[in-house]
C-alpha positions in Angstrom: -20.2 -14.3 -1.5 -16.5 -15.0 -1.3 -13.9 -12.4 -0.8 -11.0 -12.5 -3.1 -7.4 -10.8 -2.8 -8.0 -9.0 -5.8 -11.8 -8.3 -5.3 -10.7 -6.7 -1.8 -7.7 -4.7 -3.5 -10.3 -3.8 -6.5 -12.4 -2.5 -4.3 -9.7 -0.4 -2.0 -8.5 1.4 -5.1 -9.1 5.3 -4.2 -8.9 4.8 -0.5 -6.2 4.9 1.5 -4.2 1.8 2.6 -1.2 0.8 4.5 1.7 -1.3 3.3 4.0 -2.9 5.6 7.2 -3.7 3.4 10.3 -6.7 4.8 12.3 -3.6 5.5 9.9 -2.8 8.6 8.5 0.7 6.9 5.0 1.1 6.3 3.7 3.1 3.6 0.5 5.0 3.9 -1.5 6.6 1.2 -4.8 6.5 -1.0 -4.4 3.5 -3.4 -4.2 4.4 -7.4 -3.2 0.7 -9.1 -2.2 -2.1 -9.0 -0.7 -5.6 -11.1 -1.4 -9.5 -10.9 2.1 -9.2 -9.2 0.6 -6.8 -6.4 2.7 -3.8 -7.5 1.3 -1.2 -6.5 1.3 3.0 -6.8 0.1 5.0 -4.1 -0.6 8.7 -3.8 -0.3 11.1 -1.0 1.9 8.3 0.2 3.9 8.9 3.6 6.8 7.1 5.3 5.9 5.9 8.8 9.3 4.2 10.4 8.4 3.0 14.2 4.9 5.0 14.1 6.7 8.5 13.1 5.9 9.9 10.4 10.0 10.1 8.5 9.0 11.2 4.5 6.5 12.4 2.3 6.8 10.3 -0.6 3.9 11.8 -2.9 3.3 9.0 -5.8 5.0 6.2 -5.1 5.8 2.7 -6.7 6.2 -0.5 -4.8 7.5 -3.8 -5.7 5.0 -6.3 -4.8 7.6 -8.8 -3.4 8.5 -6.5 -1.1 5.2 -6.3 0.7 4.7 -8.1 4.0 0.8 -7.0 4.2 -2.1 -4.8 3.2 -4.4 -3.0 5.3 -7.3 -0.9 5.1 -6.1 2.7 6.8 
């Protein structure tokens, strides 16, 4: 079976992610939805700046082209 980006992000939706953004932050929280643009809301999203945790962010909006990469948490 072949993986797709959107099959993988399909099937991350409810779970928790991280999202490294150009800026260097990385976002952590559970995954709510997303667009063909990889826009993205997260809930019970946190703020990590250099490992440290810096804000709770609650639900969240990202720009997909500010998104470096995606990861499973």
């Amino acid at each position: 079976m072949e993986l797709r980006p959107f099959d993988t992000l399909n099937d991350s939706k409810g779970k928790g992610i991280i999202v490294e953004l150009k800026s260097g932050k990385q976002l952590i929280g559970k995954l709510k939805s997303f667009d063909q643009h990889v826009n993205m809301v997260l809930t019970d999203c946190e703020e990590k700046v250099s490992g440290e945790t810096t804000r709770k962010l609650g639900v969240t909006f990202i720009r997909g082209d500010t998104i470096i990469f995606i990861s499973t948490a």
